[in-house]
Backbone bond lengths (Angstrom), bond angles and torsions (degrees), N, CA, C in turn:
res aa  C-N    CA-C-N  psi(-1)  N-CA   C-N-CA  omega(-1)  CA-C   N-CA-C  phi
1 X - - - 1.456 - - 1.525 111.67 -
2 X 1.347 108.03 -33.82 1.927 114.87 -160.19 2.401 81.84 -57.03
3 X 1.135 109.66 -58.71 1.239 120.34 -157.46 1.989 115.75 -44.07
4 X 1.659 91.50 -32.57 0.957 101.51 -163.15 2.044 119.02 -86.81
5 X 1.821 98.02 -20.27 1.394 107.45 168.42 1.515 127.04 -105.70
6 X 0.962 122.16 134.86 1.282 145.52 -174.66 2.081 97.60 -10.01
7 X 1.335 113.19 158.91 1.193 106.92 -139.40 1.781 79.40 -102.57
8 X 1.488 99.73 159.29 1.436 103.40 -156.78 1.538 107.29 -178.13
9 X 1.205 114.91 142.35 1.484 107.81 170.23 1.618 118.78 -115.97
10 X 1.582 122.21 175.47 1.041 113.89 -176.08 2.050 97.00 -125.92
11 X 1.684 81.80 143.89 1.710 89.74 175.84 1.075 101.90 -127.55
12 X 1.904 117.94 123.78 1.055 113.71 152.12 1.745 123.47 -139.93
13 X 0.918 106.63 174.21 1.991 117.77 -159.99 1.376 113.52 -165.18
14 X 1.325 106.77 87.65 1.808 112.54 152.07 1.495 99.25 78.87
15 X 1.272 105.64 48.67 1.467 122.48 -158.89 0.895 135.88 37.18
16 X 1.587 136.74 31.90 0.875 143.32 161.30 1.797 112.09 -77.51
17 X 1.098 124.09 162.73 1.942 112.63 167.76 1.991 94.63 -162.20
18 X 1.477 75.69 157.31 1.746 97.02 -174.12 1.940 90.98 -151.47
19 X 1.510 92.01 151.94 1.732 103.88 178.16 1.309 87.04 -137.94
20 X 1.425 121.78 147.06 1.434 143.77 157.35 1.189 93.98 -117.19
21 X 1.391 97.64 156.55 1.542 146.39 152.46 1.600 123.87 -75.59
22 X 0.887 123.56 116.52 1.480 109.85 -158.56 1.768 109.62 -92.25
23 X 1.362 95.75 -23.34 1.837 104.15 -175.90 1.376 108.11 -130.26
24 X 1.022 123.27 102.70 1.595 137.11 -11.37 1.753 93.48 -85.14
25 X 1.596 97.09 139.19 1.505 124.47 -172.32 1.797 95.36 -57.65
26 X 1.694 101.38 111.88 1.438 108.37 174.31 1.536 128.35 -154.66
27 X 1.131 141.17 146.09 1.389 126.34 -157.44 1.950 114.23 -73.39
28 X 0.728 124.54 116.12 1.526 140.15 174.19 1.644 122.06 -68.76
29 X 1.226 95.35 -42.10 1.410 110.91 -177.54 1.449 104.94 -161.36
30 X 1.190 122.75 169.15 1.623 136.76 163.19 1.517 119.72 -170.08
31 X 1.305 125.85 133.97 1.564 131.83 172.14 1.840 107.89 -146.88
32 X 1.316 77.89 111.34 1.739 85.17 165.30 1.414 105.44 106.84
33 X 1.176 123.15 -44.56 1.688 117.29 -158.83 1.656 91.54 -73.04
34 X 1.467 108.63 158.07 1.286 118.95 -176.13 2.333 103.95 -93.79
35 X 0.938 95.54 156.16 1.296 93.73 160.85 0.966 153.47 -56.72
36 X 1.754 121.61 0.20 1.587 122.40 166.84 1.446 86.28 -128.71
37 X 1.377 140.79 27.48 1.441 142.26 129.72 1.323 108.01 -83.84
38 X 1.545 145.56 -31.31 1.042 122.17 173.89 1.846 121.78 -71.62
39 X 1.672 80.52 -31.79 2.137 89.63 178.73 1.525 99.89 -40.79
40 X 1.669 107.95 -64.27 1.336 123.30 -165.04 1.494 108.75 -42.67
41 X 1.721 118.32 -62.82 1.366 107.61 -172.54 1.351 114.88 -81.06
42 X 1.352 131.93 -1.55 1.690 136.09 179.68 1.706 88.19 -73.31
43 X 1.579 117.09 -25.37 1.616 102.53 -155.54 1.842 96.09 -89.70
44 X 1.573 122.98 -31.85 1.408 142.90 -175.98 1.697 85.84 -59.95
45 X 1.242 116.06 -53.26 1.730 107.24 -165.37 1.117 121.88 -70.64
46 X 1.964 111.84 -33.43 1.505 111.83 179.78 1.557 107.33 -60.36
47 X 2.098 104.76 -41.11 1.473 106.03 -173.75 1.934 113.00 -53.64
48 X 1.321 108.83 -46.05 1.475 102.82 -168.00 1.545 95.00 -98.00
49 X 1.236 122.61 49.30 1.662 94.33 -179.47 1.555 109.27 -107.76
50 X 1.281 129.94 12.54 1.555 147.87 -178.97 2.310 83.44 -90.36
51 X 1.149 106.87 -54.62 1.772 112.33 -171.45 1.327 95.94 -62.81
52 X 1.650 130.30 -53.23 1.437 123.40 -168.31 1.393 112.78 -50.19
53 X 1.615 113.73 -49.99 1.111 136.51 -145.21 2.006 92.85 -67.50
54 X 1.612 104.75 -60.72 1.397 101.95 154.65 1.424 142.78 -6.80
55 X 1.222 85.72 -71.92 1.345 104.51 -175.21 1.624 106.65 -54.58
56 X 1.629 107.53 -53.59 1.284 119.32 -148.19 1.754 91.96 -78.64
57 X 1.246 129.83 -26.31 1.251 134.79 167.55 1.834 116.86 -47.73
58 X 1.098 107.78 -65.51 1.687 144.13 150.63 1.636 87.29 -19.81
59 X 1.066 121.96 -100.91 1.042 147.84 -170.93 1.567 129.33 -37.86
60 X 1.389 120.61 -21.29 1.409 155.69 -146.45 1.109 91.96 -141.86
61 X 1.648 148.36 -83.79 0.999 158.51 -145.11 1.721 120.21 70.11
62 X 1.675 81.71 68.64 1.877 100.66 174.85 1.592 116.18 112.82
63 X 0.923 135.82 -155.25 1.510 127.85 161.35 0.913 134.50 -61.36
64 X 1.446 138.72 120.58 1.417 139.95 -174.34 1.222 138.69 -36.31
């Protein structure tokens, strides 16, 4: 399934989890993280989201 929807990563911590969207970088889901933990990692994803996107290309082989 991961291959087949729009390209995106998953964050999770101490059971908490969040998924972005990588184009255009946006929240998908979220449980648990508080709200100036999500600012923080929405801001980590916009910064690396040109590297995610990479990867997930790499990884996929082309567009999702």
């Amino acid at each position: 399934m991961e291959g087949r929807e729009p390209a995106h990563i998953h964050v999770a911590h101490a059971g908490r989890y969040a998924k972005f969207w990588l184009e255009p970088v946006s929240v998908a889901d979220v449980r648990g993280f508080r709200s100036h933990e999500m600012t923080e990692i929405r801001e980590m994803v916009i910064e690396n989201a040109s590297f995610f996107l990479e990867k997930w290309h790499e990884y996929f082989g082309g567009k999702g």
